[in-house]
BADRENVEX-651608 format. One record per residue: residue number from 1; residue in three letters; x, y, z of N, C-alpha, C in turn. Coordinates in nm, 3 decimals. Each point is the difference from the previous one (the first is absolute). Example, Ala and Ser with C-alpha at 12.3 -4.5 7.8 and 13.67 -1.06 7.14 Angstrom:
! residues 2
PT  num  residu     n.xx     n.yy     n.zz    ca.xx    ca.yy    ca.zz     c.xx     c.yy     c.zz
PT    1     ALA    1.319   -0.569    0.780   -0.089    0.119    0.000    0.090    0.120    0.000
PT    2     SER   -0.035    0.105   -0.072    0.082    0.119    0.006   -0.077    0.109    0.073
! end
This chain:
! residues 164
PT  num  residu     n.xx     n.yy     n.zz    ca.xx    ca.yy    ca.zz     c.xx     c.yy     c.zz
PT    1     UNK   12.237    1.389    1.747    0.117   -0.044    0.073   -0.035   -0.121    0.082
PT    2     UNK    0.090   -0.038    0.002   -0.005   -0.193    0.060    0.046    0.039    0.118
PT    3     UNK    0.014   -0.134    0.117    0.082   -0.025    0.108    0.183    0.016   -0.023
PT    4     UNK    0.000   -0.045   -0.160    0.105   -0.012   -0.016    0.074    0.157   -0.065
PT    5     UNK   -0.011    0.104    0.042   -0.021    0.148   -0.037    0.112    0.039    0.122
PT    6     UNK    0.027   -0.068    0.079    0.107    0.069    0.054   -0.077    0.060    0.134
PT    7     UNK   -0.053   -0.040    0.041   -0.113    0.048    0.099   -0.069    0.112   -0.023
PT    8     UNK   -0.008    0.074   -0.158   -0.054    0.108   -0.006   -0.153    0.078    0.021
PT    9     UNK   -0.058   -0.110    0.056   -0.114    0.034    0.039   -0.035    0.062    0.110
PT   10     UNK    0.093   -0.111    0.106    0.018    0.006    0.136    0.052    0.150   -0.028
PT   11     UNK    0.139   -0.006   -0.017    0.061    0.150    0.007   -0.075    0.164    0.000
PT   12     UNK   -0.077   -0.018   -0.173   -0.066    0.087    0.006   -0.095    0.023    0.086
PT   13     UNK   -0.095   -0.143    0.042   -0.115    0.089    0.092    0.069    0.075    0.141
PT   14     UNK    0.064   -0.089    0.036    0.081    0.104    0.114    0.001    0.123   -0.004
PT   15     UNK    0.090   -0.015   -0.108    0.060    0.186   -0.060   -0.137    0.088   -0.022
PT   16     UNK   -0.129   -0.070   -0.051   -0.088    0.068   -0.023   -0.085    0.041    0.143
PT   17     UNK    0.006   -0.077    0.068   -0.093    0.027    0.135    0.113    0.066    0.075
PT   18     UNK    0.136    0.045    0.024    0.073    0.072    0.051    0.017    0.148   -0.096
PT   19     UNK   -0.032    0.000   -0.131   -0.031    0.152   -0.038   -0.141    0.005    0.034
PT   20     UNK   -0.093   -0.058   -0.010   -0.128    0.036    0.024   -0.029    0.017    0.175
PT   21     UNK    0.101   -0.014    0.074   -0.032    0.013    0.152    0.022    0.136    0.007
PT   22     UNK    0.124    0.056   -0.058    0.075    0.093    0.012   -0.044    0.099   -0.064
PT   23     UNK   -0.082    0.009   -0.105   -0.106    0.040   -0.109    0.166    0.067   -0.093
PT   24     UNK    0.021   -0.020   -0.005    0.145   -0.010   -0.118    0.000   -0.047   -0.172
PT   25     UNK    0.038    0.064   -0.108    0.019   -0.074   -0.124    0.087   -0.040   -0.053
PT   26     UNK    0.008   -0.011   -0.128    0.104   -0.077   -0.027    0.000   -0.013   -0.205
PT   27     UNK    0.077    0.076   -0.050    0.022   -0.028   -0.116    0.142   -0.018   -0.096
PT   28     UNK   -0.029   -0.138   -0.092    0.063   -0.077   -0.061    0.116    0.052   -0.115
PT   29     UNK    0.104    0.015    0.017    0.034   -0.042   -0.170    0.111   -0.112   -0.024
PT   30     UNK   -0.043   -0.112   -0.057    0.053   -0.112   -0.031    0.043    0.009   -0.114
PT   31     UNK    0.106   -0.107   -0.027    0.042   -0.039   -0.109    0.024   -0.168   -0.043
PT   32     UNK    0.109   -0.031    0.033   -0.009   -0.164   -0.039   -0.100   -0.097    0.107
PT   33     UNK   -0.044    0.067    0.057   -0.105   -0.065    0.052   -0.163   -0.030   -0.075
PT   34     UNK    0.014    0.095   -0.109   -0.095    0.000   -0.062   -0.150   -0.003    0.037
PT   35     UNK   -0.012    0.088    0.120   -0.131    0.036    0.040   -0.060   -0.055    0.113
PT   36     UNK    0.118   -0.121    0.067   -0.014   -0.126    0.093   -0.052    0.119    0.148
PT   37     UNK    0.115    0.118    0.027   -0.002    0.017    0.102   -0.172    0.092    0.052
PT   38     UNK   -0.061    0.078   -0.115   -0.108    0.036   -0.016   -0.075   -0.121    0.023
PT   39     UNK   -0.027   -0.102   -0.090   -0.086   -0.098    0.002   -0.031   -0.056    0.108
PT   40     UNK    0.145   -0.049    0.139   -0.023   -0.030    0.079   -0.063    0.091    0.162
PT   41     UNK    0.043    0.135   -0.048   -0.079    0.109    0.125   -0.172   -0.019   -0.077
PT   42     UNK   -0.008    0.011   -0.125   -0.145    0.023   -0.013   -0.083   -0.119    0.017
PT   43     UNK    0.069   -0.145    0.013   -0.061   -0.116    0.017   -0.111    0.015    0.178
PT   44     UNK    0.076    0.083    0.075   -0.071    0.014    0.125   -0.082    0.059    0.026
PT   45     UNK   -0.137   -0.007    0.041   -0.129    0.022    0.015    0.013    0.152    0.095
PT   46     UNK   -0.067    0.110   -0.101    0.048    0.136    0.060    0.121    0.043   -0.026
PT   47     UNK    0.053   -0.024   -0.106    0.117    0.067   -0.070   -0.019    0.168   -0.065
PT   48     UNK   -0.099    0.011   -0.002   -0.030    0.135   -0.021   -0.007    0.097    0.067
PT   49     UNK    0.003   -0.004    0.162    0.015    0.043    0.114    0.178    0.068   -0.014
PT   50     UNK    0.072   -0.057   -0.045    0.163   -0.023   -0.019    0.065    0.004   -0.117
PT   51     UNK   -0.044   -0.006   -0.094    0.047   -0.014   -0.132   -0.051    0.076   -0.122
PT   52     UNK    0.114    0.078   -0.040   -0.038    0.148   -0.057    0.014   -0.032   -0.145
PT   53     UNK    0.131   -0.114   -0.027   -0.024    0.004   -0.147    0.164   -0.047   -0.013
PT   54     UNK    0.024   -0.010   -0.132    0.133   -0.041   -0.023    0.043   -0.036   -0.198
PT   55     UNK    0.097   -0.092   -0.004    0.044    0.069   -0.086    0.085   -0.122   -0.083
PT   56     UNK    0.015   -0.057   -0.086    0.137   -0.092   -0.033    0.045    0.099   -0.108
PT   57     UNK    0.120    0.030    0.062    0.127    0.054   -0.127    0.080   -0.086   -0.003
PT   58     UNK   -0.029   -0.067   -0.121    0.110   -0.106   -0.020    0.098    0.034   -0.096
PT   59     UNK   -0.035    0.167   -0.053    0.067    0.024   -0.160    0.026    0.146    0.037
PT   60     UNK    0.114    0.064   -0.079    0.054    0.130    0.084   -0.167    0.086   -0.058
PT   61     UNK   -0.043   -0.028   -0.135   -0.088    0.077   -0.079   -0.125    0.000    0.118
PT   62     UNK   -0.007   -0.126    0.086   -0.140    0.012    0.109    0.057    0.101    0.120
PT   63     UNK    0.144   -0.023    0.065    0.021    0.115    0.073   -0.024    0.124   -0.066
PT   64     UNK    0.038    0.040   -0.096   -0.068    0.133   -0.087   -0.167    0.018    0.047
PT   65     UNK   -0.039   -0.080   -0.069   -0.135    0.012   -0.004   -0.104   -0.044    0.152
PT   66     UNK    0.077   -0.106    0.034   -0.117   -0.014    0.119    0.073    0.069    0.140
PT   67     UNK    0.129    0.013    0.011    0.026    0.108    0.131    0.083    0.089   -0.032
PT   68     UNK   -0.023    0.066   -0.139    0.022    0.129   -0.055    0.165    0.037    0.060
PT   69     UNK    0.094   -0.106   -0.028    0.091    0.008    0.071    0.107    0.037   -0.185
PT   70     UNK    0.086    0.107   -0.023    0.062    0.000   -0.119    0.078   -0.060    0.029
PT   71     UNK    0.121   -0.042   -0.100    0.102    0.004   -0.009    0.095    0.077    0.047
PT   72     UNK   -0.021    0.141    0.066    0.105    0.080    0.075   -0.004   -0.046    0.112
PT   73     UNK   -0.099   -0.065    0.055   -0.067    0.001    0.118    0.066   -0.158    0.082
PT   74     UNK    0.055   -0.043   -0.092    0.140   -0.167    0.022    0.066   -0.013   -0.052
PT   75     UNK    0.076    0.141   -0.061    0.126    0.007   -0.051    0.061   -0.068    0.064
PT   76     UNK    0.091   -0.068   -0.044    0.142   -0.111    0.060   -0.041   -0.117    0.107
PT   77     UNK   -0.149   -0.032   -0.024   -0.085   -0.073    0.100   -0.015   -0.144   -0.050
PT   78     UNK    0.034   -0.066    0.071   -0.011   -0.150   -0.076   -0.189   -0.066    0.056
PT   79     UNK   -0.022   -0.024   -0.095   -0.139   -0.037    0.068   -0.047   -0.079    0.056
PT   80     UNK    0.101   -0.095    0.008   -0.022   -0.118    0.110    0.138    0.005    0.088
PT   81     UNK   -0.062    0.139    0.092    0.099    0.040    0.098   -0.076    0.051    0.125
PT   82     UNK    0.070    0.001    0.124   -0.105    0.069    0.116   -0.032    0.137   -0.025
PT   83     UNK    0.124    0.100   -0.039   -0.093    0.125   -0.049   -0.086    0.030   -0.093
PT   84     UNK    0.007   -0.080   -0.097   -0.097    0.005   -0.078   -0.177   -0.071    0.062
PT   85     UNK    0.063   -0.105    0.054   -0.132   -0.053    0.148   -0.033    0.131    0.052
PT   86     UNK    0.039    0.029    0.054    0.005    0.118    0.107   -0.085    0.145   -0.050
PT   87     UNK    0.042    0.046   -0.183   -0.067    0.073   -0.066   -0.120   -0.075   -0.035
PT   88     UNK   -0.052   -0.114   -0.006   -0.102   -0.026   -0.095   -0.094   -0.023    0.171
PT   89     UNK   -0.002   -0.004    0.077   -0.043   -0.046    0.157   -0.026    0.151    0.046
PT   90     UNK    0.074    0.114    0.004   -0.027    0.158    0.050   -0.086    0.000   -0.101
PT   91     UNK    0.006    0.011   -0.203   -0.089    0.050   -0.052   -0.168   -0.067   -0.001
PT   92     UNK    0.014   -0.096    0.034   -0.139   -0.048    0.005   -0.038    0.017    0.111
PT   93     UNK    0.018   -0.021    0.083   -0.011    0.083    0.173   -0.081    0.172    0.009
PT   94     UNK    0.098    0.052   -0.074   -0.006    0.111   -0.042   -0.170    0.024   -0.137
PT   95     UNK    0.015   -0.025   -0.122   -0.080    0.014   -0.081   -0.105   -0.048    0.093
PT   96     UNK   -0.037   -0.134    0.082   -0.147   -0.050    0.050   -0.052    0.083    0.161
PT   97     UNK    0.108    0.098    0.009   -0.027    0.018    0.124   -0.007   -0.096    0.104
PT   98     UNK    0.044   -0.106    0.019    0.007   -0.069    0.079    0.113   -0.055    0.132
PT   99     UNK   -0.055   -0.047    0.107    0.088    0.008    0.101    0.141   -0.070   -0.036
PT  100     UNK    0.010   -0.121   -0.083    0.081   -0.083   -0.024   -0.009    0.007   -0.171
PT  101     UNK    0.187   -0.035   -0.082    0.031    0.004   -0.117    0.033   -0.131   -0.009
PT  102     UNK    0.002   -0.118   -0.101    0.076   -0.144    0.021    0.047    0.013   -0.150
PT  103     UNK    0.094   -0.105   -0.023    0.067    0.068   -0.107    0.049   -0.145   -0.036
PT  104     UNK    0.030   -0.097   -0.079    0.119   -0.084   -0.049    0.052   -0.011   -0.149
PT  105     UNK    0.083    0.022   -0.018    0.064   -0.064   -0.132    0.113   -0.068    0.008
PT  106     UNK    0.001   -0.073   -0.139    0.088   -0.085   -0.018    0.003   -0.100   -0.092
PT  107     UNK    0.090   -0.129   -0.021   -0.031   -0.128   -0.108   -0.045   -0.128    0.087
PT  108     UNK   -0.124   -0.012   -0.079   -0.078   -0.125    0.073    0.090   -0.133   -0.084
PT  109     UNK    0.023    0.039   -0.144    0.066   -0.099   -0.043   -0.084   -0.081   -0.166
PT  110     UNK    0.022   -0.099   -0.040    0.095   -0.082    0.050    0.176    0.046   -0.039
PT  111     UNK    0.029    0.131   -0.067    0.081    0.023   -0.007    0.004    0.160    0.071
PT  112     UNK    0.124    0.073    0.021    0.056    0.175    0.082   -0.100    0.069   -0.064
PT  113     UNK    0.085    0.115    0.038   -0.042    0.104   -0.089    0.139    0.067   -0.114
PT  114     UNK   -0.065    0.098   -0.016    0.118    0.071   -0.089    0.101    0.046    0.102
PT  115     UNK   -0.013    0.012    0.095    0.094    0.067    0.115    0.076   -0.053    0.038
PT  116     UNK    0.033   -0.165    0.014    0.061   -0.083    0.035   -0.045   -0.081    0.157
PT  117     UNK   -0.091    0.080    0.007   -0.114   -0.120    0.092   -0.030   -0.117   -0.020
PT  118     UNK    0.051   -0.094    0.076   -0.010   -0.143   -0.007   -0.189   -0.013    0.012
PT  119     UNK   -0.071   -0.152   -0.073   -0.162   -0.015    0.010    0.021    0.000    0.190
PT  120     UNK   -0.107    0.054    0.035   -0.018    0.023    0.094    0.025    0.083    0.116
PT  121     UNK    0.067    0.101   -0.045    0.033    0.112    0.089   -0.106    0.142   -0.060
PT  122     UNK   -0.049    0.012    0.138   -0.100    0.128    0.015    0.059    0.106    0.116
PT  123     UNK   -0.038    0.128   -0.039   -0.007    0.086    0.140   -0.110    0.033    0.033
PT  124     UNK   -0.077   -0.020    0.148   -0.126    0.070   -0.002    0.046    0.134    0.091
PT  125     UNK   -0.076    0.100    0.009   -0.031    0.116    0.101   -0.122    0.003    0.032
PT  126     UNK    0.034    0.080    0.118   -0.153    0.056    0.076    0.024    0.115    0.039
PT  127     UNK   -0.087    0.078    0.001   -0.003    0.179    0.025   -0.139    0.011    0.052
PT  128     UNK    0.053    0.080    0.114   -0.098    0.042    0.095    0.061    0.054    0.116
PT  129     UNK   -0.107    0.015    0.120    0.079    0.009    0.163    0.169   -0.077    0.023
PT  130     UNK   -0.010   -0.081   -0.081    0.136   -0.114   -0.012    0.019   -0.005   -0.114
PT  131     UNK    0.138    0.009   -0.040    0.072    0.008   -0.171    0.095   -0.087   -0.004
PT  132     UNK   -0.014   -0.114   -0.070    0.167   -0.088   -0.068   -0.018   -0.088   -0.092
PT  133     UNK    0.112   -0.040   -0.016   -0.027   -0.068   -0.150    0.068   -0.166    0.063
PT  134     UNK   -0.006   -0.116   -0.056    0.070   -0.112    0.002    0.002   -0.048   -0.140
PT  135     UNK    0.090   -0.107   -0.013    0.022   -0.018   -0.146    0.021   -0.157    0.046
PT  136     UNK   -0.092   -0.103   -0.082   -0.022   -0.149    0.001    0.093   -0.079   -0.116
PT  137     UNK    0.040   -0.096    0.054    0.107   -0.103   -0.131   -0.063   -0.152    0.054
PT  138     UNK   -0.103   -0.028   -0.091   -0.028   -0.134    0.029    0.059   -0.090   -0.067
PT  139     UNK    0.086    0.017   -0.085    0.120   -0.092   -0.063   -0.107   -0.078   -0.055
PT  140     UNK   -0.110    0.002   -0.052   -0.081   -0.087   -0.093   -0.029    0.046   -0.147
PT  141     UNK   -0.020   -0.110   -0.130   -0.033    0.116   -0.125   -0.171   -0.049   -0.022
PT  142     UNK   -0.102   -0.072    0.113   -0.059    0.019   -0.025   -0.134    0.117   -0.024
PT  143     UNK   -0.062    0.067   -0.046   -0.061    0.106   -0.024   -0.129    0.009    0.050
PT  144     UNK   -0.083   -0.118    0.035   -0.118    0.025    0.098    0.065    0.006    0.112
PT  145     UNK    0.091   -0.105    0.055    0.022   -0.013    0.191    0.091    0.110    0.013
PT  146     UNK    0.045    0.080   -0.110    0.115    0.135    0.043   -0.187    0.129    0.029
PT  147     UNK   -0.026   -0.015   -0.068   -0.153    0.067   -0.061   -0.061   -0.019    0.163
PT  148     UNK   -0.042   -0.054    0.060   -0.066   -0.061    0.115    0.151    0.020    0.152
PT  149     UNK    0.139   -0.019   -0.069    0.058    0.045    0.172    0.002    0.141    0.002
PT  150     UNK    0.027    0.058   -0.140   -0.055    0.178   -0.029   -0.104    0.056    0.070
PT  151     UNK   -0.075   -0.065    0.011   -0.101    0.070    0.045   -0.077   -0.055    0.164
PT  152     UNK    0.041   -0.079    0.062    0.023   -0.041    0.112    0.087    0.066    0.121
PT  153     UNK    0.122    0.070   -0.071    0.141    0.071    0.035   -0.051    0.089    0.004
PT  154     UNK   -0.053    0.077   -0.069   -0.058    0.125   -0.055   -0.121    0.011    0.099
PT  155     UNK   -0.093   -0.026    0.012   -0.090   -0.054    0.103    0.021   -0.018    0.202
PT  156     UNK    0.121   -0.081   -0.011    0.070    0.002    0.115    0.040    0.132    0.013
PT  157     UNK    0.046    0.055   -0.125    0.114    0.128    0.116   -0.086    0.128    0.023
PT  158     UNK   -0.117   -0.015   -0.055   -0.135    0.113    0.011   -0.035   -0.052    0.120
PT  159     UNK   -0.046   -0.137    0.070   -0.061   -0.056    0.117    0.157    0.047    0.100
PT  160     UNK    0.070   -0.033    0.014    0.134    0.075    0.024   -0.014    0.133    0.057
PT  161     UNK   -0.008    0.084   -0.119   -0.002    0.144    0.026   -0.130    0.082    0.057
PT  162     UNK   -0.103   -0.060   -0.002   -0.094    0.006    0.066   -0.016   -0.072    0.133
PT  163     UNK    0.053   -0.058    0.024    0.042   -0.049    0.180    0.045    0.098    0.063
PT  164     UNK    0.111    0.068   -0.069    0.060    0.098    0.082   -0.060    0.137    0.085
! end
């Protein structure tokens, strides 16, 4: 990650030396971020202190398989929605044992999704001591800088919820 990353360096070490003060963790499951929001907590020196593990479901077949989540289990659930944020943020929370769940999906772009999500709308969640979801519209179809405010947002609202 560059300077030009959206300050994600800056961000994460913060976030990392404020779970590591607190001795607190923190595990991932991403999606159109494609692994950004992991990459950038583990970029910080002593990420292992904080960071339990995580996950990209970018495909319903990886929610199956990597957070053992069925198909009964988001019946009528759109997946680039806050409850569906919200389920994929409790279950990884949950499966890693950890203090904190982070969660985003959505279309990085350059075109929606099947849902009728315009490129660039994500929801992230966080689950923990503090639970909510927000949902981002950067009105852009590019697919790295949607890729990089994904996970910045996502990032922020964990540094966020850990303030509290």
């Amino acid at each position: 990650m560059s300077e030009s990353d959206n300050g994600l360096d800056e961000i994460a070490a913060d976030l990392g030396q404020r779970l590591k003060d607190r001795g607190e963790t923190v595990a991932v499951a991403e999606s159109s971020s494609g692994g950004l929001i992991s990459a950038a907590l583990l970029r910080v020196p002593g990420a292992s202190k904080y960071y339990l593990g995580g996950a990209v479901v970018y495909t319903g077949k990886a929610r199956m398989v990597l957070m053992d989540l069925p198909r009964e289990a988001v019946a009528g659930m759109r997946s680039a929605s806050e409850p569906y944020a919200l389920l994929l943020a409790r279950t990884a929370r949950e499966r890693f044992g950890a203090t904190w769940g982070i969660s985003e999906t959505g279309a990085a772009g350059p075109t929606g999704n099947g849902y009728g999500d315009a490129a660039g709308h994500t929801c992230i969640a966080v689950s923990g001591p503090t639970e909510f979801a927000i949902t981002l519209e950067t009105g852009e179809s590019d697919r790295a800088a949607n890729m990089e405010a994904f996970t910045a947002a996502a990032l922020e609202a964990l540094r966020r919820a850990v303030a509290e």
